[in-house]
C-alpha positions in Angstrom: 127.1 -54.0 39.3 124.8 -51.8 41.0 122.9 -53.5 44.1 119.2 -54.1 43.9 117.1 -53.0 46.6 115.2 -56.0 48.0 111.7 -56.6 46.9 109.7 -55.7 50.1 111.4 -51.9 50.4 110.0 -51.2 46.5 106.5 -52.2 47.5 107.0 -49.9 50.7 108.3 -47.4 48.5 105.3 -47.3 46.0 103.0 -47.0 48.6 104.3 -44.4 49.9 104.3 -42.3 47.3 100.6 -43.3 46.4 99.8 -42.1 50.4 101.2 -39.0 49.3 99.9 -38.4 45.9 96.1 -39.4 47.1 96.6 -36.9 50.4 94.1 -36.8 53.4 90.6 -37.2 52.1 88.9 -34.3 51.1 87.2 -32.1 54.5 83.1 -33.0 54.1 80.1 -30.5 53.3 77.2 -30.3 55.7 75.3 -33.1 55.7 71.9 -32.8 53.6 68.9 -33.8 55.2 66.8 -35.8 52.7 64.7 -32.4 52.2 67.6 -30.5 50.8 68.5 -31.8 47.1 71.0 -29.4 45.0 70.9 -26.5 47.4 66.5 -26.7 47.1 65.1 -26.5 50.3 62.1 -28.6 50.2 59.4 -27.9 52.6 58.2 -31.4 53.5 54.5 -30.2 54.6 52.9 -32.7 52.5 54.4 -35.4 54.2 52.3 -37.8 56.4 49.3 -37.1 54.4 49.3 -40.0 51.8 45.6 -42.1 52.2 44.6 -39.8 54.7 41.2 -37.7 53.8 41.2 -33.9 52.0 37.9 -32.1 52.4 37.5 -29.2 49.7 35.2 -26.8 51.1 34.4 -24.2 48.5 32.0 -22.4 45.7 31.6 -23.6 41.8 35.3 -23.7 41.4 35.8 -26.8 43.9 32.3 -27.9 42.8 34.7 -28.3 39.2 33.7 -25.5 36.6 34.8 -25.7 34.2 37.6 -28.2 34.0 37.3 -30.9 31.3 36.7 -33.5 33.7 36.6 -34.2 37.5 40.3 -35.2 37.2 41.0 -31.9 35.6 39.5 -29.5 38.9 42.1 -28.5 41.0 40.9 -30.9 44.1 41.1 -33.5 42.0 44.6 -32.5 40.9 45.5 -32.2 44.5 44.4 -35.2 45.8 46.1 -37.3 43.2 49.2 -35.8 43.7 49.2 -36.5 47.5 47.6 -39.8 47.5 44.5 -39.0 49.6 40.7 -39.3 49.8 38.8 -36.3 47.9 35.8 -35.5 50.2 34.3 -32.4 48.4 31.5 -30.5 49.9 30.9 -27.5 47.6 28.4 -25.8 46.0 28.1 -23.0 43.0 27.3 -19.8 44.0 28.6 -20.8 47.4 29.5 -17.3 49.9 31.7 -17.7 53.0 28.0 -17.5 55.1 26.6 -20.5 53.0 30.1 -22.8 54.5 29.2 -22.4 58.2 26.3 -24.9 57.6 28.5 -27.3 56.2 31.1 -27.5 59.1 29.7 -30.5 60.7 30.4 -32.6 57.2 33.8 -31.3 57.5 34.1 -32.8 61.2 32.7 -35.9 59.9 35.1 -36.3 57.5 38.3 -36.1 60.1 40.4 -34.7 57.4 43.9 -34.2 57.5 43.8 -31.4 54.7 41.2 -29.2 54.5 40.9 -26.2 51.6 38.9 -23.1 51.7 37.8 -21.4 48.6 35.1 -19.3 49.7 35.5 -15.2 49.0 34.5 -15.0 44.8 31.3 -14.8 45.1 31.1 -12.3 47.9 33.3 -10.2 45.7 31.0 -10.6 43.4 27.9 -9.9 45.4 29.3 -7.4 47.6 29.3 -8.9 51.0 30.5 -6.7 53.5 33.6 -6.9 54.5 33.1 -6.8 58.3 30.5 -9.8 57.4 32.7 -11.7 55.2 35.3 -11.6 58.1 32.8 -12.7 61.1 32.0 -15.7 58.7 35.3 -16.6 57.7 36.5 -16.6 61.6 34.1 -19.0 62.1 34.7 -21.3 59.3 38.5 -21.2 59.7 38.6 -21.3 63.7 35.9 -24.7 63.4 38.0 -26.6 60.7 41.5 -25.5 62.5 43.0 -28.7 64.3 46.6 -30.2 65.7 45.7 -32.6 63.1 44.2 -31.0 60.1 46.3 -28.6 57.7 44.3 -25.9 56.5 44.9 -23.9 53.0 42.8 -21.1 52.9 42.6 -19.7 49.1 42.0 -16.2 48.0 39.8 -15.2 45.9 39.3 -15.8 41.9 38.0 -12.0 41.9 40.3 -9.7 42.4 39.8 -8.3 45.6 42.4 -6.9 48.5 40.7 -6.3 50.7 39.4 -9.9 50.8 42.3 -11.6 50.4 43.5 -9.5 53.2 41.0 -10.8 55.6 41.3 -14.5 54.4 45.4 -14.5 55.2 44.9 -12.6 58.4 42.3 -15.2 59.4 43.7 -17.8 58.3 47.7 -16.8 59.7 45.7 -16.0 63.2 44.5 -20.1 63.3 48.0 -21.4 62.0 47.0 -22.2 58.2 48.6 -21.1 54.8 47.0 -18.5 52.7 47.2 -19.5 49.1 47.3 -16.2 46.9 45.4 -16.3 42.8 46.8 -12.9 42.8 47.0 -12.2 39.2 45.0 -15.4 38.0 41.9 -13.6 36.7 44.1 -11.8 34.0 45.5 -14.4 32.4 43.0 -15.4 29.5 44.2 -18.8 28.9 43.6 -19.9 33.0 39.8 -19.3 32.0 37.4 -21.6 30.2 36.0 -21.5 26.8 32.9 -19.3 26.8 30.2 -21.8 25.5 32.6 -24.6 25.5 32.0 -28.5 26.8 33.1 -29.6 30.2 31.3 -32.3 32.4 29.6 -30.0 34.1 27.6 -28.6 30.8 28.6 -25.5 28.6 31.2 -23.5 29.9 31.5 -19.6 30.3 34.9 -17.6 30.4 34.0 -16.1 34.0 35.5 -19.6 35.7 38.8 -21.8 35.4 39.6 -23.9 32.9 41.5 -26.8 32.5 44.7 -24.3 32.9 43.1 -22.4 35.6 42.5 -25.5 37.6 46.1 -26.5 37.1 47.3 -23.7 38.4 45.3 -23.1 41.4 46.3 -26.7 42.1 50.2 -26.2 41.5 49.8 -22.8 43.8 48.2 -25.4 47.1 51.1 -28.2 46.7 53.6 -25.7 46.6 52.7 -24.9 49.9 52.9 -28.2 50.7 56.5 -28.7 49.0 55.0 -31.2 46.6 55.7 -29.0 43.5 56.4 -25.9 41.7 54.6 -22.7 42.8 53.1 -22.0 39.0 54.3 -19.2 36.7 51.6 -16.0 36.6 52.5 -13.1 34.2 53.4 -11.2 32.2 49.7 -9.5 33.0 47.5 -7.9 30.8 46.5 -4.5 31.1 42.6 -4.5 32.4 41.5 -3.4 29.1 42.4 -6.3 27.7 40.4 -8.9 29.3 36.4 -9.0 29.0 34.9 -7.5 31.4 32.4 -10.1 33.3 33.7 -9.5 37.0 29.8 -9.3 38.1 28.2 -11.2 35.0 29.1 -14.6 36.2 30.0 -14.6 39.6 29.5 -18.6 40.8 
């Protein structure tokens, strides 16, 4: 009769051989900080500004046309998405010259987020560029704080040499430049010509409710708090209506 190995030696056996079946644990990743998720490296700029006050400081297209409704414009967009107060201080027809007037409501506001969409209209209306860029400094270098994040936002026109001075500007005082490169030539981002929005009839020169969503989605992906939007394929020129100095407001 063979002998039976006492009780306590098969338990020591079994784990054993679980020990060695199981292994060392596995060797751990990097650590992900709470802004990397799946390899995405989220820029967390957005962060801190919940309830805090955004001053949009622009022409008609802050002002809202021609979104559906004041929820629809892209600083409405923006401010619901990051929680914070909407202090808007624009005006249609609005060039970079008209904002330098307006810079002591944008103290008064103590904003933590402050947008710029000035430029269109002096595309439109042909400012000079060395004009455009003495006004822009101004505006940019006033509103410019250790405590206010500034977007400034090219223009709905396209223009280079515009946009060129509003992210040098802009870079120079420690903003963001938001480029609408390619914006203007997508047909659906423009309104209805002689549609309804709250604003009154609507022409095809400025953003619609699409338009608005976009050039919101292109500001709070700066800020990490969503997807830059998708622009393209383009149209060639030909293919678009040509209003670049009909409606410029």
């Amino acid at each position: 009769m063979p002998l039976r190995a006492p009780r306590v030696v098969t338990y020591l056996i079994w784990i054993l051989l679980v020990v060695l079946a199981v292994g060392q644990p596995a060797a751990k990743g990097p650590a992900m900080a709470p802004s990397e998720v799946l390899g995405v490296h989220a820029n967390a700029d957005h962060a801190g500004l919940q309830g805090k006050v955004y001053v949009a400081l622009g022409d008609s297209i802050s002002a809202g046309r021609y979104a559906t409704a004041p929820d629809d414009t892209f600083p409405g967009l923006v401010a619901e998405k990051l929680g914070m107060n909407l202090n808007l201080v624009a005006r249609s027809g609005a060039k970079a010259g008209w904002g330098i007037p307006q810079l002591s409501a944008v103290h008064a506001a103590q904003p933590a987020l402050v947008t710029i969409e000035l430029g269109t209209n002096d595309v439109g209306f042909y400012t000079p560029t060395a004009t455009f860029a003495a006004q822009y400094e101004t505006i940019v270098n006033a509103v410019s704080g250790p405590h206010t994040r500034v977007l400034c936002i090219g223009s709905w026109l396209p223009s280079s040499a515009i946009d060129a001075i509003i992210a040098d500007t802009c870079q120079r005082h420690g903003g963001t430049f938001v480029s609408l490169n390619g914006f203007y030539q997508v047909n659906d981002f423009h309104a209805q010509d002689g549609g309804s929005s709250y604003l009154g009839r609507s022409d095809w020169f400025h953003p619609g409710d699409q338009g608005h969503a976009a050039i919101a989605a292109a500001v709070l992906s700066v800020l990490g708090a969503g997807p830059a939007p998708v622009v393209g394929p383009l149209p060639s020129p030909s293919r678009f209506p040509d209003v670049i100095r009909t409606h410029p407001q």
